[in-house]
C-alpha positions as CSV (number, residue, x, y, z in Angstrom):
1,X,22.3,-7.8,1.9
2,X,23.1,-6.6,-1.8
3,X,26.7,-5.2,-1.0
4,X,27.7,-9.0,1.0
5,X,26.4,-10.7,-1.9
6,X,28.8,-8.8,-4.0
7,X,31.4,-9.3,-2.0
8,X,31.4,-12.3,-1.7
9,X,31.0,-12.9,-5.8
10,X,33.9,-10.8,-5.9
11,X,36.3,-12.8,-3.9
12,X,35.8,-15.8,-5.9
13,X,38.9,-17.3,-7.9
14,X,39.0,-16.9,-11.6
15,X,36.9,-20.4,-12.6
16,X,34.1,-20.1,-10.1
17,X,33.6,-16.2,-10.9
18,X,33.2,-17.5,-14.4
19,X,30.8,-20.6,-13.5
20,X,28.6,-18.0,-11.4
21,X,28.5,-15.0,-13.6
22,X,29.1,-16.3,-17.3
23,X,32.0,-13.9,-17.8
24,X,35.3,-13.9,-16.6
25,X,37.0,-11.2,-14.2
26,X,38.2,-9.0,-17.3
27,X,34.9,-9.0,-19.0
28,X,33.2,-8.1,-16.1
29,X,35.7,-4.9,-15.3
30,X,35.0,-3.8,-18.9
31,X,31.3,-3.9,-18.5
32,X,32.1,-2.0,-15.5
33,X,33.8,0.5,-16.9
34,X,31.2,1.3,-19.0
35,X,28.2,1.9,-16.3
36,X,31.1,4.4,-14.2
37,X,31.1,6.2,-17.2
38,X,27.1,6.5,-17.5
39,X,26.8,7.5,-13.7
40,X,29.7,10.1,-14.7
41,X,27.7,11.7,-17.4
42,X,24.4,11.9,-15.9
43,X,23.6,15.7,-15.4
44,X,20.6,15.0,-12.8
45,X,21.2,13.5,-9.5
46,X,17.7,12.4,-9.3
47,X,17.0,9.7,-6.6
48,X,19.5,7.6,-5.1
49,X,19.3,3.9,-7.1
50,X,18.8,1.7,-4.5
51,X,21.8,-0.9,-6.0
52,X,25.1,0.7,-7.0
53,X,26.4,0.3,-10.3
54,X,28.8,-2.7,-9.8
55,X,26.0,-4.7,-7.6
56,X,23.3,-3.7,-11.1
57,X,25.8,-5.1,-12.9
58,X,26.6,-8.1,-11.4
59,X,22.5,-8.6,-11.0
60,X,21.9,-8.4,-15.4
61,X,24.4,-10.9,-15.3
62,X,22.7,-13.3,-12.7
63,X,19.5,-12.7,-14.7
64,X,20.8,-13.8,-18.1
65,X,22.9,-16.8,-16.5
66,X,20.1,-18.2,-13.6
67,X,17.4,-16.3,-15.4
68,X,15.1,-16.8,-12.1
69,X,11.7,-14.7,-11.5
70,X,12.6,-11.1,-11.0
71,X,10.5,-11.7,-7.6
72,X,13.4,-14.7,-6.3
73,X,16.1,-12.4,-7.6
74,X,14.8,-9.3,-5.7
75,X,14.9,-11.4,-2.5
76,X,17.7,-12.4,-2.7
77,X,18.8,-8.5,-3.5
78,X,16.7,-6.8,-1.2
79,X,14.7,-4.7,-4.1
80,X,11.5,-5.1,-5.0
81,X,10.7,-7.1,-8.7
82,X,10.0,-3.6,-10.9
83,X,12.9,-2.7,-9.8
84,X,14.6,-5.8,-11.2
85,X,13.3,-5.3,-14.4
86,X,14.3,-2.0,-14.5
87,X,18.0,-2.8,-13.2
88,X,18.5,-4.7,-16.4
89,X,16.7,-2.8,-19.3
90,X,19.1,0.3,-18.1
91,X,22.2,-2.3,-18.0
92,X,21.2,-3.5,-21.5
93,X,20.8,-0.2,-22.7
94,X,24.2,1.0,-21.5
95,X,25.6,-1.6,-22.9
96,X,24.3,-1.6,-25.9
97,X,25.2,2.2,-26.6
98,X,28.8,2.3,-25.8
99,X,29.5,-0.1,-28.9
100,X,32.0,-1.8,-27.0
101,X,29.6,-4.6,-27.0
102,X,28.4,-5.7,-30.6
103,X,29.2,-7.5,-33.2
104,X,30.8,-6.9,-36.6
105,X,28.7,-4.3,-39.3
106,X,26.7,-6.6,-41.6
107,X,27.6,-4.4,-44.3
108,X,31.7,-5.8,-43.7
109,X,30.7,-9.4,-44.5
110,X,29.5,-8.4,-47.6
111,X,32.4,-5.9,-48.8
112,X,35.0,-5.7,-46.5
113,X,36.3,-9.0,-44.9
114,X,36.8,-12.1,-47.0
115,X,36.2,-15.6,-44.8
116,X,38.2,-18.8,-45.8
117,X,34.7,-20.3,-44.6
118,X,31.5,-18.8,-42.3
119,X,29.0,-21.2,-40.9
120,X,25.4,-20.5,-40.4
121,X,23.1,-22.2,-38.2
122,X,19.1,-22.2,-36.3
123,X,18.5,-22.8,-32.6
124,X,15.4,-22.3,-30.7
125,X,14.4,-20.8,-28.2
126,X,10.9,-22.2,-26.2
127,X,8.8,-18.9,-25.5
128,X,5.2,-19.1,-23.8
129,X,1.9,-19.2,-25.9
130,X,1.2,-16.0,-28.0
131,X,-1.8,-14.6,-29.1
132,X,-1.3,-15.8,-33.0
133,X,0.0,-19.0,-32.2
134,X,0.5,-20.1,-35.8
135,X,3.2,-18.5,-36.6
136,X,5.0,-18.9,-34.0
137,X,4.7,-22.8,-33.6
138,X,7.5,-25.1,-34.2
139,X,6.9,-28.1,-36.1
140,X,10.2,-29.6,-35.6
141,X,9.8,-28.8,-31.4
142,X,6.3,-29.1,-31.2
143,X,6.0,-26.2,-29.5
144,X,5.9,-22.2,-29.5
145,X,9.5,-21.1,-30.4
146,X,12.1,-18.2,-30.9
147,X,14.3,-19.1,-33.6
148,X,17.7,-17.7,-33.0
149,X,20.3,-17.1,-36.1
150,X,23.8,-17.6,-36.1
151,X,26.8,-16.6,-38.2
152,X,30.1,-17.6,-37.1
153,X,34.1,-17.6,-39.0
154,X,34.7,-21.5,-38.8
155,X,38.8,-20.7,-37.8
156,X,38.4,-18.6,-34.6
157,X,34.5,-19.6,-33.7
158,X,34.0,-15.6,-33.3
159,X,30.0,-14.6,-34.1
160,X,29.8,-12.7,-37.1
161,X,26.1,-12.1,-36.5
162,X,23.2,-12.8,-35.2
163,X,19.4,-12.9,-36.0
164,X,16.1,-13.9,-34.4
165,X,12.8,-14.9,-36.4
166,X,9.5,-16.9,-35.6
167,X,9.3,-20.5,-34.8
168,X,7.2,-21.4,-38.1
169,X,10.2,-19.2,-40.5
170,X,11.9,-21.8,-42.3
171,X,15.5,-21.5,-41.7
172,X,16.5,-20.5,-45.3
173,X,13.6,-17.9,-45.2
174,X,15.1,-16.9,-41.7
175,X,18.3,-16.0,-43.7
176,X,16.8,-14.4,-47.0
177,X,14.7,-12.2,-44.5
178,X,17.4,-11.2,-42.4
179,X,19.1,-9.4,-44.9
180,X,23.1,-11.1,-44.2
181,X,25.2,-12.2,-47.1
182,X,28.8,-12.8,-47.0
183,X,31.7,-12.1,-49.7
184,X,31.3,-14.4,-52.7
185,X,34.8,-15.2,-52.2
186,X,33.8,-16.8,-48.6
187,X,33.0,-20.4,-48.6
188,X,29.2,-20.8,-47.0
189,X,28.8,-23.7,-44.4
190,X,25.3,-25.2,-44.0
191,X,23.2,-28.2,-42.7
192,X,20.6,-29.6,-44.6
193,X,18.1,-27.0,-43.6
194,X,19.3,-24.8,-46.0
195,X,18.6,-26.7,-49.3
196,X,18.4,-24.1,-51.7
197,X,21.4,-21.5,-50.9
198,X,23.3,-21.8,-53.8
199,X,20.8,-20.2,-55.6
200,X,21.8,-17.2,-53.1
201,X,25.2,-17.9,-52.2
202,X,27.0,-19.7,-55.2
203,X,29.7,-20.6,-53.0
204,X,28.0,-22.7,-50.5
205,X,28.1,-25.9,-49.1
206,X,25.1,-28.3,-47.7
207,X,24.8,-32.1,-46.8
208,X,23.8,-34.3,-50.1
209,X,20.3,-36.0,-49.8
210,X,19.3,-39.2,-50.5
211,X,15.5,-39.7,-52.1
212,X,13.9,-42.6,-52.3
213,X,14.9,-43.8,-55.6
214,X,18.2,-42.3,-55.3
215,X,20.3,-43.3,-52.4
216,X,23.8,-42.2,-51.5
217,X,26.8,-43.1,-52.8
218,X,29.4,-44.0,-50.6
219,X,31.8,-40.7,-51.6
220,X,28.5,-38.9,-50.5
221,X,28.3,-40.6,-47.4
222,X,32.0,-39.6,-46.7
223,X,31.6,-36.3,-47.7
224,X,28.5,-35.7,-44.9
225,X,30.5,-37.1,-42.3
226,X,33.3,-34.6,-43.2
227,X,31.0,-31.9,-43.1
228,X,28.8,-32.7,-40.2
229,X,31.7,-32.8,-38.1
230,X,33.3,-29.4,-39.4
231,X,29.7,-28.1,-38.4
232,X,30.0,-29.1,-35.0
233,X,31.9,-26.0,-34.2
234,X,28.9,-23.9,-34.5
235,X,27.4,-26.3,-32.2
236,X,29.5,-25.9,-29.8
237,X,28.9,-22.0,-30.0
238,X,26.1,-22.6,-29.6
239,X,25.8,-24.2,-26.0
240,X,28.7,-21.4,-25.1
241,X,25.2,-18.6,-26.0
242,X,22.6,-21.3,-23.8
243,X,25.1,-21.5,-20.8
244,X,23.5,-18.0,-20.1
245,X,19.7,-19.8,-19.6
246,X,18.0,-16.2,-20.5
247,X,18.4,-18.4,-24.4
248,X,17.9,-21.8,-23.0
249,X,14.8,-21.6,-20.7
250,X,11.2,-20.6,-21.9
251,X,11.4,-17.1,-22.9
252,X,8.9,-14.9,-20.7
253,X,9.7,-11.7,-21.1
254,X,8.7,-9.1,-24.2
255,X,10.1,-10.8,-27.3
256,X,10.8,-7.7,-28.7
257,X,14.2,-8.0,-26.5
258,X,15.3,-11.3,-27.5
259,X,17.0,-10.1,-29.9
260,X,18.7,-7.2,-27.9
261,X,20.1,-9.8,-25.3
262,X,21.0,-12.7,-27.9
263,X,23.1,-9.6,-29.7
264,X,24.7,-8.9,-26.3
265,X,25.2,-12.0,-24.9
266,X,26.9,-13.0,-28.2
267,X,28.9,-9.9,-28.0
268,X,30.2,-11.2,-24.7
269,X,30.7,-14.8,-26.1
270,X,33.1,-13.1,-28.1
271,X,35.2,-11.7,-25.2
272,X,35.4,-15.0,-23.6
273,X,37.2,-16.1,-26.6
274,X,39.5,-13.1,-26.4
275,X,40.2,-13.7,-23.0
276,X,41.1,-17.1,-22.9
277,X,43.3,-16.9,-26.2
């Protein structure tokens, strides 16, 4: 059952192997590539897994893209659930530890690379109801929330970085707690939920905001236009990270690995833009 539903992923042309896996052909050899090399290295033989690497790989993938119940997808895969779950948490981890899938040192924004302009955005995430609900409900979703951070260079769309935070953080405290700051030379790109960065970032840019005795001017008006639709790159990055529905669907799993999965996923989003250029 497993091996014929690989097989027949496999023999799928280069647009519908994308549309059913998130990734494209190339991505997926390189991910490949890196399990072979775990299996290589192991010094135990231990129990035989009862998927084989490129069939464990190929189910991560189907998790993060459909992200079903781990009881449909071991149906459909002929494993039980647990061993579902632990399928993926060993793909993540071998991911994660090759480096071949992350994103750029937070430490190079700051001193090494200079940006003609970043932009820095929220999304959210729905999760299901915690224990301290408080601080983890949105008052802008009305609901329990994930907030997801991210940092992209406005010329290529490449993710720079990426953070998670509670759905109560405010999205300027979201940054200041995160730790991120970009060269001072590198024009910062905002919306208007960041009122206050230039105190941080003097080198920023955010929409202008009319109060009720103070409207804006027509220049302002023109100048918010101009920016919102510079901003809708982000946006767009955005919905590339939700195509995988892992960050689009209520979030069931431990939170603690939100933030492992957003950092791969965006890590593959990357690729993708790699591969197509």
């Amino acid at each position: 059952m497993a091996h014929e539903r690989y097989e027949r992923t496999m023999k799928l042309n280069r647009v519908r192997f994308k549309r059913r896996t998130g990734v494209y052909p190339e991505t997926f050899e390189a991910m490949r590539d890196v399990l072979d090399q775990r299996e290589q290295a192991k010094t135990k033989a231990g129990r035989p897994a009862a998927l084989t690497p490129d069939e464990q790989l190929l189910l991560t993938l189907e998790f993060w893209r459909e992200y079903r119940t781990q009881a449909h997808l071991g149906d459909d895969w002929g494993v039980h659930e647990t061993t579902v779950l632990r399928t993926v948490e060993r793909v993540e981890a071998a991911l994660l530890a090759s480096g071949q899938f992350s994103l750029p040192r937070r430490s190079a924004l700051t001193t090494e690379t200079v940006y003609s302009a970043v932009l820095v955005d929220v999304s959210e995430v729905p999760c299901e109801r915690p224990k301290k609900q408080r601080t983890w409900y949105s008052g802008k979703k009305k609901r329990h929330t994930q907030k997801m951070q991210l940092m992209i260079e406005a010329v290529t769309g490449r993710i720079l970085c990426v953070g998670t935070g509670r759905g109560a953080t405010h999205d300027l405290t979201l940054l200041r707690d995160s730790g991120v700051r970009v060269h001072q030379e590198t024009a910062l790109i905002t919306d208007a939920g960041y009122q206050g960065i230039a105190h941080d970032h003097t080198l920023s840019l955010t929409p202008h905001k009319a109060t009720a005795r103070v409207p804006l001017s027509e220049e302002q008006r023109h100048e918010n236009r101009v920016l919102a639709h510079f901003r809708q790159r982000i946006e767009h990055v955005i919905r590339r990270l939700k195509i995988f529905r892992v960050l689009k669907e209520t979030y069931r799993h431990r939170r603690r690995r939100f933030a492992l999965r957003l950092h791969l996923i965006a890590a593959l989003v990357n690729l993708t833009l790699d591969v197509q250029s």
